[in-house]
Backbone as XML, in Angstrom:
<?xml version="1.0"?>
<chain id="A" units="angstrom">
  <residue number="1" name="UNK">
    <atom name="N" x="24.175" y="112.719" z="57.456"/>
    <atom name="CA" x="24.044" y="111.375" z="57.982"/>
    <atom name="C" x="23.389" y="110.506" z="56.900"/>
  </residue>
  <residue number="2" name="UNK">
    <atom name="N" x="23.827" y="109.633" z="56.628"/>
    <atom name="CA" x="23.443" y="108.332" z="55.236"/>
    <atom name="C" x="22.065" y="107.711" z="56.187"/>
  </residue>
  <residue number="3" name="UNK">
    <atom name="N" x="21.274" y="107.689" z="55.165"/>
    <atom name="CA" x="19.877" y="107.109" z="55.645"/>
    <atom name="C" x="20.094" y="105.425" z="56.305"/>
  </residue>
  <residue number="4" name="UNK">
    <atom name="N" x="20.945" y="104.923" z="56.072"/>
    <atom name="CA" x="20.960" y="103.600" z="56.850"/>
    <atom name="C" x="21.551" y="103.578" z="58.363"/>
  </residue>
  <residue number="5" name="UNK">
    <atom name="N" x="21.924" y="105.008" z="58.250"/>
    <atom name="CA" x="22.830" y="104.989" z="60.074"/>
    <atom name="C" x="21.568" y="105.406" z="60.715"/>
  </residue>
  <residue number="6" name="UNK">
    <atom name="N" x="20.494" y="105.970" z="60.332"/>
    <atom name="CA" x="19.207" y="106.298" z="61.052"/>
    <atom name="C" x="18.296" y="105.131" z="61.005"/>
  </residue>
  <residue number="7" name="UNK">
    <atom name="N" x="18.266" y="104.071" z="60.701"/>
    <atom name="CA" x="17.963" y="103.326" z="60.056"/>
    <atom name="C" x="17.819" y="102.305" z="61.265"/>
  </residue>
  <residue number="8" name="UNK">
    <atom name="N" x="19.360" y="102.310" z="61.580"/>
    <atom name="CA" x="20.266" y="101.033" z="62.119"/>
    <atom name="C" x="20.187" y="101.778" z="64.034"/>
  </residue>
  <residue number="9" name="UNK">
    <atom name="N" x="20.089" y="103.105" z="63.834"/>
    <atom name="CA" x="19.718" y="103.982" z="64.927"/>
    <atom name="C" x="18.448" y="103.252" z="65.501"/>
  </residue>
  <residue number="10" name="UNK">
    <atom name="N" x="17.280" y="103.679" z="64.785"/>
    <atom name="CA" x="15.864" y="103.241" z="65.136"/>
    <atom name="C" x="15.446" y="101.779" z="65.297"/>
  </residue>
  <residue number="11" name="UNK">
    <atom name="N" x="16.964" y="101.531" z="64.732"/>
    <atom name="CA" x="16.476" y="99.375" z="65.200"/>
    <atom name="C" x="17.299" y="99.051" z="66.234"/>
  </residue>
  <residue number="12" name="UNK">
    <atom name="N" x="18.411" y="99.607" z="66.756"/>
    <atom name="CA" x="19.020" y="99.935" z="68.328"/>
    <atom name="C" x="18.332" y="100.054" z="69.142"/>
  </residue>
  <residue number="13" name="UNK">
    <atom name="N" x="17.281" y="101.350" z="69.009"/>
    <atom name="CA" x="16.393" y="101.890" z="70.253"/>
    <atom name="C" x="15.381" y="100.500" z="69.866"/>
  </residue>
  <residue number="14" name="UNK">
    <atom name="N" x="14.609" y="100.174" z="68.516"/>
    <atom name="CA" x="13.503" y="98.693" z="69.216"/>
    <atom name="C" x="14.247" y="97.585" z="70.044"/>
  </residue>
  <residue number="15" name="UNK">
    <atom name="N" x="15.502" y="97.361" z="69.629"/>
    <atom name="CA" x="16.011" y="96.070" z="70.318"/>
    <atom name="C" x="16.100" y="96.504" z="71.808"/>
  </residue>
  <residue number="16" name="UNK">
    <atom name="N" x="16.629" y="97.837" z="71.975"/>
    <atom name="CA" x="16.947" y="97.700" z="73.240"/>
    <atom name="C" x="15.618" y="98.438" z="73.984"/>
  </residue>
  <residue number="17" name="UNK">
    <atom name="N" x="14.568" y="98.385" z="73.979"/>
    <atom name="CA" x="13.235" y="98.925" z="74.050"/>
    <atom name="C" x="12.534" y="97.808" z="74.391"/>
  </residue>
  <residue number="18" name="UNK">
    <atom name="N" x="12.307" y="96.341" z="73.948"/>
    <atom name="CA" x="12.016" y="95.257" z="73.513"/>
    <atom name="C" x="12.545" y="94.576" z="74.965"/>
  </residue>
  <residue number="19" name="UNK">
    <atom name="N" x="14.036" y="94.489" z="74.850"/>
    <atom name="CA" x="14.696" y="93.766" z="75.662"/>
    <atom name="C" x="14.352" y="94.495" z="77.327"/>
  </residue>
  <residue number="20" name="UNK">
    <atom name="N" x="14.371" y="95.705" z="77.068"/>
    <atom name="CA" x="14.224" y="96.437" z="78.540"/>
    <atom name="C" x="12.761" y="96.118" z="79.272"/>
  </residue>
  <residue number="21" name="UNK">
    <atom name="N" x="11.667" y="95.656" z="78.220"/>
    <atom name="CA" x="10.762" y="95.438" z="78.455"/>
    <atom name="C" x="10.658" y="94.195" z="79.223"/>
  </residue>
  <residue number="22" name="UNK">
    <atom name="N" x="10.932" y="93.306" z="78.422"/>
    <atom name="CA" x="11.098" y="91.909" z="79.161"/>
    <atom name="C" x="12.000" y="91.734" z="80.379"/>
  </residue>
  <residue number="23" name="UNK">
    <atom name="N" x="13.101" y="92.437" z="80.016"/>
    <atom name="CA" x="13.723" y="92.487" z="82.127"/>
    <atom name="C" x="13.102" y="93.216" z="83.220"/>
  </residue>
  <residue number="24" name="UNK">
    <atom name="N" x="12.125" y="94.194" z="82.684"/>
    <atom name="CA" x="11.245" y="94.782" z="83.793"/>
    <atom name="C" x="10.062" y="93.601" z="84.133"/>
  </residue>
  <residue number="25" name="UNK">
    <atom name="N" x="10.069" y="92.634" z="82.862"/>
    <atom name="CA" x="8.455" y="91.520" z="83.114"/>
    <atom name="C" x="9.192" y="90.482" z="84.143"/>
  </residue>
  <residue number="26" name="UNK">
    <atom name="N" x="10.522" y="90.658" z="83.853"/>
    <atom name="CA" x="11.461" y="89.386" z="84.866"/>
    <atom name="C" x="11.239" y="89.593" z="86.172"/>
  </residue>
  <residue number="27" name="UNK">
    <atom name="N" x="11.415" y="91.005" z="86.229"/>
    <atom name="CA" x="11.419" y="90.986" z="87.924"/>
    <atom name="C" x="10.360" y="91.334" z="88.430"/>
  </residue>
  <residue number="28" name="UNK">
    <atom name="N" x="9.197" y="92.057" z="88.204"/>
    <atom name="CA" x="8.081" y="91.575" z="88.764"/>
    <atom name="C" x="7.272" y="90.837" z="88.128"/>
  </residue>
  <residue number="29" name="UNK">
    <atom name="N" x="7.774" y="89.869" z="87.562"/>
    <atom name="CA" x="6.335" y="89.078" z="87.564"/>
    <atom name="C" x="6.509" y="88.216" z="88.845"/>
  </residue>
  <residue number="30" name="UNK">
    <atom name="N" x="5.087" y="87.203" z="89.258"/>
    <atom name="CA" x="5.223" y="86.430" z="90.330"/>
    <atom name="C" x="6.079" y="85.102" z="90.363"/>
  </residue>
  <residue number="31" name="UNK">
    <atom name="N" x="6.619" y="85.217" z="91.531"/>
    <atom name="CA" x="6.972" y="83.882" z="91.738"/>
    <atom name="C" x="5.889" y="82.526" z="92.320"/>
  </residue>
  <residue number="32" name="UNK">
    <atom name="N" x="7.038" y="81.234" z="92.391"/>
    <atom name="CA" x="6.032" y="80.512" z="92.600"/>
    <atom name="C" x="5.212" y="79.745" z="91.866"/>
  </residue>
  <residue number="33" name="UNK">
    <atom name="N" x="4.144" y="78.942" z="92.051"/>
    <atom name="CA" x="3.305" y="78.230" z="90.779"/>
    <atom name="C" x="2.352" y="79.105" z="91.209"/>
  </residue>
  <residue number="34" name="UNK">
    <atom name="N" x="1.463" y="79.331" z="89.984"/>
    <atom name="CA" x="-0.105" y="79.736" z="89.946"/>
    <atom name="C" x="-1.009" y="79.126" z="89.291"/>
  </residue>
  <residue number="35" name="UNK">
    <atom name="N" x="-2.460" y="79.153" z="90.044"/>
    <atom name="CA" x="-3.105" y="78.491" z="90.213"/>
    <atom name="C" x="-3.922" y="78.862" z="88.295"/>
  </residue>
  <residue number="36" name="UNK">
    <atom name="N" x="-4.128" y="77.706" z="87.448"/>
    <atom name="CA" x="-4.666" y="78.051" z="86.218"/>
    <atom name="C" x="-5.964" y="77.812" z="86.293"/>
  </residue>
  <residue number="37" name="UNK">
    <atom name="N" x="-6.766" y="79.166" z="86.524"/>
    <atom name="CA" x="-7.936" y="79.084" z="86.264"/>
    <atom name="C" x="-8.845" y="79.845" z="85.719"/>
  </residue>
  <residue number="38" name="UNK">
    <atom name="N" x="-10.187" y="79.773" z="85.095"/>
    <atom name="CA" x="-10.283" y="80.901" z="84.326"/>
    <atom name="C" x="-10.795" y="82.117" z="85.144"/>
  </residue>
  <residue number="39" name="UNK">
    <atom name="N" x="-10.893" y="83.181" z="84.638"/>
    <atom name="CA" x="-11.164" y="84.077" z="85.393"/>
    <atom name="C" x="-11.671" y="85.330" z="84.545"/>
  </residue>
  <residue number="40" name="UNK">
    <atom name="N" x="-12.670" y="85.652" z="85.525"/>
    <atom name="CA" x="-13.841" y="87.031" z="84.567"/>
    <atom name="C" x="-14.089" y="87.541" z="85.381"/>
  </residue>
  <residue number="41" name="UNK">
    <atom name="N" x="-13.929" y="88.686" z="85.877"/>
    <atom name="CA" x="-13.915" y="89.947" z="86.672"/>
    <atom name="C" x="-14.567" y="89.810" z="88.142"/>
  </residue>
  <residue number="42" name="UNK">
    <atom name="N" x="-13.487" y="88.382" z="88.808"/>
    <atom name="CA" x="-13.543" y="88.290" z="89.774"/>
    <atom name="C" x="-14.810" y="86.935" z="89.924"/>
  </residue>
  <residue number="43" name="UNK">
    <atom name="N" x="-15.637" y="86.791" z="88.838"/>
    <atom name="CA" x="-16.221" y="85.734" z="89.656"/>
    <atom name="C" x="-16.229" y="84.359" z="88.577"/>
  </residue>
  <residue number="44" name="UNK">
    <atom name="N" x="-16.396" y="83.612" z="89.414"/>
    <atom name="CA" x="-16.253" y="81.751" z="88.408"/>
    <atom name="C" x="-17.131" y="82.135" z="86.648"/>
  </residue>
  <residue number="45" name="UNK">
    <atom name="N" x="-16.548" y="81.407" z="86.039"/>
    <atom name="CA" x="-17.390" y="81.699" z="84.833"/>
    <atom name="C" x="-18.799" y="80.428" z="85.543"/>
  </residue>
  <residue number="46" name="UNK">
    <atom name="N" x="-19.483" y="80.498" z="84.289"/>
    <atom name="CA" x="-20.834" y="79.650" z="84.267"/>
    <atom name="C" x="-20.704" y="78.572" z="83.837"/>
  </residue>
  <residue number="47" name="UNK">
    <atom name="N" x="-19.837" y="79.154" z="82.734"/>
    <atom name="CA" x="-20.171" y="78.133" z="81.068"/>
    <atom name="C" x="-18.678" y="77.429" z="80.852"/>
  </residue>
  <residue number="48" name="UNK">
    <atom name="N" x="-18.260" y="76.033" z="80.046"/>
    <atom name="CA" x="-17.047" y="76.375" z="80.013"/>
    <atom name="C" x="-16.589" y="77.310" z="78.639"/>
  </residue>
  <residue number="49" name="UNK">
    <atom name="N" x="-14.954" y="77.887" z="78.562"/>
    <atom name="CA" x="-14.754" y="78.476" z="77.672"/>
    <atom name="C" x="-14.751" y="78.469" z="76.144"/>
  </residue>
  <residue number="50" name="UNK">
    <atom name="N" x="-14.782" y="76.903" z="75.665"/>
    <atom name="CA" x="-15.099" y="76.342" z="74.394"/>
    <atom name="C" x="-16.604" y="76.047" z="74.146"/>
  </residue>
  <residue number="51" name="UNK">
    <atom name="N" x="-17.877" y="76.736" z="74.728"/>
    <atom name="CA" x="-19.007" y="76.258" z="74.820"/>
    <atom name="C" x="-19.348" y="76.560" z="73.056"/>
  </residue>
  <residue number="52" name="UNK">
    <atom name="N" x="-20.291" y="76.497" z="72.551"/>
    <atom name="CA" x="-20.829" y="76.997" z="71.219"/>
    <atom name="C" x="-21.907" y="77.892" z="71.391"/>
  </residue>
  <residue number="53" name="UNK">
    <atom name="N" x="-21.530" y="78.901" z="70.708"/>
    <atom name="CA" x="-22.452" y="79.682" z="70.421"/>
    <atom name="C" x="-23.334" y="79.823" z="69.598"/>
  </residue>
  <residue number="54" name="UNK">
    <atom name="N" x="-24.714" y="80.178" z="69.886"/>
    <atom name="CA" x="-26.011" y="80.005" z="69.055"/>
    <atom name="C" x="-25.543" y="80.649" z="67.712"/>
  </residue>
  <residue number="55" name="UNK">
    <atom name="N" x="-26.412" y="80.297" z="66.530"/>
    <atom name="CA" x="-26.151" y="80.546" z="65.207"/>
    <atom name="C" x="-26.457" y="82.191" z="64.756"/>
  </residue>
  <residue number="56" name="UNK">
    <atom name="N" x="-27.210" y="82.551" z="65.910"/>
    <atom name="CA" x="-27.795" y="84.381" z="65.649"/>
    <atom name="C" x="-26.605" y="84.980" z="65.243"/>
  </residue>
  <residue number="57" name="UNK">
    <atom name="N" x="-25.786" y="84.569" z="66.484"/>
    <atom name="CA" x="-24.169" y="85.588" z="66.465"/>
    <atom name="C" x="-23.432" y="85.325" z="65.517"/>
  </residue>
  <residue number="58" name="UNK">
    <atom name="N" x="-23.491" y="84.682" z="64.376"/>
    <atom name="CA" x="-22.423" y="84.727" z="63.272"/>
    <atom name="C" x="-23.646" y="85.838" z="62.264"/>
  </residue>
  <residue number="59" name="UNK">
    <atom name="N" x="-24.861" y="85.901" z="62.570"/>
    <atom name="CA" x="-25.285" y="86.880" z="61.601"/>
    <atom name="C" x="-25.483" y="88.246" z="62.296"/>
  </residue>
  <residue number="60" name="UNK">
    <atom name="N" x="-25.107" y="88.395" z="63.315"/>
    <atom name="CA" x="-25.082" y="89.569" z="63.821"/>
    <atom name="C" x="-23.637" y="90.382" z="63.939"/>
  </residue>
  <residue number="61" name="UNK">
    <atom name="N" x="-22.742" y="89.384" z="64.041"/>
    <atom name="CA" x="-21.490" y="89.342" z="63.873"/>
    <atom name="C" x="-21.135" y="90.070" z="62.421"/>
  </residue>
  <residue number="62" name="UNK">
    <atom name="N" x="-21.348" y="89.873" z="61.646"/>
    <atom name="CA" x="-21.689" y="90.155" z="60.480"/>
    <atom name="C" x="-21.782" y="91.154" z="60.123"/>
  </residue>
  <residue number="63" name="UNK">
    <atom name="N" x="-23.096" y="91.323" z="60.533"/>
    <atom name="CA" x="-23.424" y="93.248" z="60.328"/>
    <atom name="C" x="-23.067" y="94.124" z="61.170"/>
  </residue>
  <residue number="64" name="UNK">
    <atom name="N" x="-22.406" y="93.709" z="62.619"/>
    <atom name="CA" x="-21.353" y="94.048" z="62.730"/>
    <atom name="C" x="-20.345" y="94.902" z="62.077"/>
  </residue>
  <residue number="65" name="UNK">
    <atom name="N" x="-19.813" y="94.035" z="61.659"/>
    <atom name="CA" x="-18.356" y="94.049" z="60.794"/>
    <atom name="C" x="-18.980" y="94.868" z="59.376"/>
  </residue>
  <residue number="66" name="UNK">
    <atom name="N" x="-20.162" y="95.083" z="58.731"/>
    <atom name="CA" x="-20.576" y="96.011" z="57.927"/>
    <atom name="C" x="-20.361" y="96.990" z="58.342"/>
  </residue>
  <residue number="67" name="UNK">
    <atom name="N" x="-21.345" y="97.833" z="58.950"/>
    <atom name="CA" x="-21.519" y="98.574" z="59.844"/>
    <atom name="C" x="-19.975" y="99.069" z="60.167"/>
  </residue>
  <residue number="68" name="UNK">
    <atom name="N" x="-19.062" y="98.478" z="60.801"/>
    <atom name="CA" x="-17.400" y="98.750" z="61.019"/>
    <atom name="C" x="-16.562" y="98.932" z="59.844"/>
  </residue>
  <residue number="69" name="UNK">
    <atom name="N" x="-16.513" y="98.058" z="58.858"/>
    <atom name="CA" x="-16.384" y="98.426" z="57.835"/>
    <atom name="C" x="-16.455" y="99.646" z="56.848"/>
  </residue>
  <residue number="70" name="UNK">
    <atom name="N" x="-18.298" y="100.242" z="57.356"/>
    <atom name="CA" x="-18.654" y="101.654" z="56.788"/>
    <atom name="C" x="-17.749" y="102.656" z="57.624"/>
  </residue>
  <residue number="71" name="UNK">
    <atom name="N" x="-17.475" y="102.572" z="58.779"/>
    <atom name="CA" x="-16.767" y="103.717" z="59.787"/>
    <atom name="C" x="-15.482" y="103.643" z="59.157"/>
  </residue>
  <residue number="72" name="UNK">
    <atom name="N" x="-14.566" y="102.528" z="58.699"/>
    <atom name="CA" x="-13.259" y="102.542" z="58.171"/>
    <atom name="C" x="-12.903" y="103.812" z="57.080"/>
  </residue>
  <residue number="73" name="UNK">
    <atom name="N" x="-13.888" y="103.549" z="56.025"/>
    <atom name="CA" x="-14.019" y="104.068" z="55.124"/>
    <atom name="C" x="-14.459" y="105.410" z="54.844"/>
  </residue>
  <residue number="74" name="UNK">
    <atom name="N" x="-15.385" y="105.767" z="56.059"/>
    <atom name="CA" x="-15.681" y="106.990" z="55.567"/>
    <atom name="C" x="-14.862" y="108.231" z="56.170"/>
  </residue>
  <residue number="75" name="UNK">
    <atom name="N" x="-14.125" y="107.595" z="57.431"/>
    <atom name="CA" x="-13.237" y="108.935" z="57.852"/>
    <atom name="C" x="-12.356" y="109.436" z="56.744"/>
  </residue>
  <residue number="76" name="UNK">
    <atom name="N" x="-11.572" y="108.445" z="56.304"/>
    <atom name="CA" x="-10.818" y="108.673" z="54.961"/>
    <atom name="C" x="-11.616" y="109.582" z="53.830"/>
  </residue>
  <residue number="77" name="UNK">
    <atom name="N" x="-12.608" y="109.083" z="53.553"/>
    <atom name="CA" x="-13.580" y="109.557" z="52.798"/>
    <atom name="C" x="-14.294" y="111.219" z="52.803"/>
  </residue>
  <residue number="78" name="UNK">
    <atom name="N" x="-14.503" y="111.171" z="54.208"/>
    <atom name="CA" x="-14.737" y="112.782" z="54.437"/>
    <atom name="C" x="-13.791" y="113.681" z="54.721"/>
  </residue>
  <residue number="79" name="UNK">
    <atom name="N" x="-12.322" y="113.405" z="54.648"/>
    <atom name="CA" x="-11.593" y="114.306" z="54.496"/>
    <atom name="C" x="-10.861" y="114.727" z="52.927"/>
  </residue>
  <residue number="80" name="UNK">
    <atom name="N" x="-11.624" y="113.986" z="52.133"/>
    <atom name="CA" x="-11.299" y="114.153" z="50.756"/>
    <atom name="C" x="-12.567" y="114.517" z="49.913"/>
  </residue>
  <residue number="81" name="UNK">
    <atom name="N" x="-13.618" y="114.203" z="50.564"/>
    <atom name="CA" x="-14.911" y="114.283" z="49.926"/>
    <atom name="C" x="-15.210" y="115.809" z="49.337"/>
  </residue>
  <residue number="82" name="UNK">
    <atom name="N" x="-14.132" y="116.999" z="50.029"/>
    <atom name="CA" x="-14.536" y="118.118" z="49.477"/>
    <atom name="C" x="-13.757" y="118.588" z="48.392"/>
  </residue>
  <residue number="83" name="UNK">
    <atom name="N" x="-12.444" y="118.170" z="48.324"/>
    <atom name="CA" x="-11.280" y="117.858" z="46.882"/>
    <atom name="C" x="-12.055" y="116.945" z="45.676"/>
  </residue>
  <residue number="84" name="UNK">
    <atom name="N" x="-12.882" y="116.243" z="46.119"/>
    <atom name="CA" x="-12.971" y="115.031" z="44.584"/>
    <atom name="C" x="-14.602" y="115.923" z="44.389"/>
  </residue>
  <residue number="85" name="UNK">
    <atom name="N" x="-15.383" y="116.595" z="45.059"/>
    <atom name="CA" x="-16.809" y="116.637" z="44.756"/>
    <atom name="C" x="-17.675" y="115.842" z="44.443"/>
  </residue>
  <residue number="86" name="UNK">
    <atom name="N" x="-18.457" y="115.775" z="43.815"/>
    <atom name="CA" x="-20.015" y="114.752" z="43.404"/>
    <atom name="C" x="-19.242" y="113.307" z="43.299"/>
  </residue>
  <residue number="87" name="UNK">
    <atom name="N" x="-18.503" y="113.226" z="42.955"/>
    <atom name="CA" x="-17.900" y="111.959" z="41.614"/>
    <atom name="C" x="-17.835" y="111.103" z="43.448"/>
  </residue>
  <residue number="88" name="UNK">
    <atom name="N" x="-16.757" y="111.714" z="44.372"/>
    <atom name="CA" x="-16.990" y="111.095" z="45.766"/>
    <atom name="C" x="-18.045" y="110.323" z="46.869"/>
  </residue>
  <residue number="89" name="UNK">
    <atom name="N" x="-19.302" y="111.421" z="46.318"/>
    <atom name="CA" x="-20.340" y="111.757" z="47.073"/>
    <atom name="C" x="-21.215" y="110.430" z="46.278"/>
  </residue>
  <residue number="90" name="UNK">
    <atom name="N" x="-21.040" y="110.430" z="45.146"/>
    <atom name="CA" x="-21.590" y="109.296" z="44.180"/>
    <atom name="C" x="-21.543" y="107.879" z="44.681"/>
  </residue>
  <residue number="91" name="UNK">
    <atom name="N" x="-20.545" y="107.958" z="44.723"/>
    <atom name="CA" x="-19.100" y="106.936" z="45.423"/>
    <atom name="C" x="-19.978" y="106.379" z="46.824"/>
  </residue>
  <residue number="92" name="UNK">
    <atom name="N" x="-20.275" y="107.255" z="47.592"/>
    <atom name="CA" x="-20.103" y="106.960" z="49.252"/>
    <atom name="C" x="-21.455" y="106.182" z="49.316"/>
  </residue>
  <residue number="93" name="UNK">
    <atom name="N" x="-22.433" y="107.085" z="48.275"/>
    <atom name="CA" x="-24.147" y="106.452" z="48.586"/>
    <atom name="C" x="-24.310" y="105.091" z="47.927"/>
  </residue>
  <residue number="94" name="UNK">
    <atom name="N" x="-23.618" y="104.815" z="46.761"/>
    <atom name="CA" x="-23.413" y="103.545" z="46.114"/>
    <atom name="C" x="-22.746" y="102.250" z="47.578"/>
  </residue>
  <residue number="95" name="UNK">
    <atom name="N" x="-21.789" y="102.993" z="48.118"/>
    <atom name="CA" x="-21.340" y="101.729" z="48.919"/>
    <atom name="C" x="-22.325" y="101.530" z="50.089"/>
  </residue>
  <residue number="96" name="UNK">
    <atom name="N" x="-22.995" y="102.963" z="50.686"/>
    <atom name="CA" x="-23.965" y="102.909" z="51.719"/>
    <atom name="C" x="-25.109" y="102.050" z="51.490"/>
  </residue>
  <residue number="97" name="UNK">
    <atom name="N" x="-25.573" y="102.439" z="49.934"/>
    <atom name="CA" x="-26.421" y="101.374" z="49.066"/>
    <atom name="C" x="-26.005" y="99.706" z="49.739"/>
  </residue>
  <residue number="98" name="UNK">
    <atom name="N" x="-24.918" y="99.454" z="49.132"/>
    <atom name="CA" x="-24.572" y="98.218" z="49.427"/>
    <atom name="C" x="-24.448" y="97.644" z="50.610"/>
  </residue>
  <residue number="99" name="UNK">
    <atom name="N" x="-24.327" y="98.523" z="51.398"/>
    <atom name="CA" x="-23.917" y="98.062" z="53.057"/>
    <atom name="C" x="-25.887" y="97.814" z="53.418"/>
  </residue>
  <residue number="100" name="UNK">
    <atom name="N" x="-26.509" y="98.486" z="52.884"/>
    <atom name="CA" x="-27.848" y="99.070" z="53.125"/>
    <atom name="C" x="-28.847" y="97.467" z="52.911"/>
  </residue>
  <residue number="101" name="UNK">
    <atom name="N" x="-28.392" y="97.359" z="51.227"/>
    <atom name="CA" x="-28.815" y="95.405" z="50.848"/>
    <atom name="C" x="-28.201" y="95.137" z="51.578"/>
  </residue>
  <residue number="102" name="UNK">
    <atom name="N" x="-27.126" y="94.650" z="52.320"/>
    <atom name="CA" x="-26.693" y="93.920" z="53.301"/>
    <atom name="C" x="-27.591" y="93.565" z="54.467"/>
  </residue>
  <residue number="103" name="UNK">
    <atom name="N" x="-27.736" y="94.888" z="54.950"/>
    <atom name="CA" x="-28.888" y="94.867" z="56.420"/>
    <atom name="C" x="-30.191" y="94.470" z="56.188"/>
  </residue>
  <residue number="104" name="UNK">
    <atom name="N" x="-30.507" y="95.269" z="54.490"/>
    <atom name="CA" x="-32.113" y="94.230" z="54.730"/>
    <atom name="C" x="-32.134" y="93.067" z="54.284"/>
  </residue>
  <residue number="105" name="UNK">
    <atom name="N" x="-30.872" y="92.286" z="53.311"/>
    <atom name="CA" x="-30.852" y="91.088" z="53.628"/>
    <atom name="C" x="-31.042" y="90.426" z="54.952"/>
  </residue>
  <residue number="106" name="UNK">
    <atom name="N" x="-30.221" y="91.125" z="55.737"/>
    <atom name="CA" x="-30.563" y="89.945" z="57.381"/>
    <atom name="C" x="-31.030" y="90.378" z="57.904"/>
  </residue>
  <residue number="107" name="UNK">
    <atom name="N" x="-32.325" y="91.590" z="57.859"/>
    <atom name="CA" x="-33.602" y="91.476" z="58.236"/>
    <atom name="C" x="-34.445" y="90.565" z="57.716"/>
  </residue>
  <residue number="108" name="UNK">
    <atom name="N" x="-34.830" y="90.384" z="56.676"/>
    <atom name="CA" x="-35.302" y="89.644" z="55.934"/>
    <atom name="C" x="-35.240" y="88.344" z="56.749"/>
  </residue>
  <residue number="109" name="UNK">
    <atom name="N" x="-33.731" y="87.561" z="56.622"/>
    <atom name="CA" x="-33.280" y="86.159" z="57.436"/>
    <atom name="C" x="-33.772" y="86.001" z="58.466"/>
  </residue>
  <residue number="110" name="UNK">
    <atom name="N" x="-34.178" y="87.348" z="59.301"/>
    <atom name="CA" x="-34.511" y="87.574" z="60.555"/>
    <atom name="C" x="-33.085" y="87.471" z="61.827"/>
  </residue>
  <residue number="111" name="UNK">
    <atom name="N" x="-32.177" y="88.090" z="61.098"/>
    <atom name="CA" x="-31.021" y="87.995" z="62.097"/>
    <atom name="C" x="-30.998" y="89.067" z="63.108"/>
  </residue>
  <residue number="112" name="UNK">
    <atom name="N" x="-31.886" y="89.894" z="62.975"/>
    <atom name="CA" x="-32.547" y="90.882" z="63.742"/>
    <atom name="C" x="-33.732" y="90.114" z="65.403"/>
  </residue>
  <residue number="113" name="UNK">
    <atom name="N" x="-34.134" y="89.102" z="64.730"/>
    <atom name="CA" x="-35.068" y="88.451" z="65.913"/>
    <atom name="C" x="-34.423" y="87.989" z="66.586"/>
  </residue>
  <residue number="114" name="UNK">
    <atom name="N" x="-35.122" y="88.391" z="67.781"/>
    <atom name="CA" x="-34.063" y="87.581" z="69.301"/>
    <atom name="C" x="-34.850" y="86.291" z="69.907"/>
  </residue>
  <residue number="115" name="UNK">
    <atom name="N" x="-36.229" y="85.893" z="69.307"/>
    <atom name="CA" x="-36.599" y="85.095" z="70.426"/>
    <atom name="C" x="-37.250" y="84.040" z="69.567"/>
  </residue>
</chain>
């Protein structure tokens, strides 16, 4: 079989995978108008949805995304870490280093204080 008939196979089954999807959303979804409002696990919000958020959360946000960042990296990392040896291991504490100035930078800022 020529690699483009498998090809042209596997883009058959998305189209028609795709399409089957949306005629199952046809028939049950609701009829009727519905009512647009917001909704959070059953009860009225408080706030509205465009409110602003205090300035803490873009630095917590932040280290966050460090912190997530380090998890990306190291699964990859520890399944090779025993093929490459030290030169790896070198590698991992240098970036932990860096993730590390990161956090006591925004301790420092005090992005750590809540009140």
């Amino acid at each position: 079989m020529a690699p483009w008939i498998a090809v042209a196979g596997l883009m058959a089954v998305l189209v028609l995978g795709v399409l089957g999807i949306h005629l199952v959303s046809l028939v049950v979804r609701p009829r009727g108008t519905l009512v647009a409002s917001p909704y959070l696990s059953g009860a009225r919000p408080r706030e509205h949805a465009l409110s602003r958020y205090h300035v803490r959360w873009y630095a917590v946000t932040l280290v966050f995304l460090a912190f997530d960042m380090e998890m990306v990296f190291m699964y990859p990392w520890a399944l090779v870490v025993a093929e490459v040896g030290a030169t790896a291991l070198v590698e991992m504490f240098v970036f932990l280093g860096l993730l590390m100035a990161g956090v006591v930078y925004a301790w420092r800022e005090g992005a750590f204080r809540w009140a």
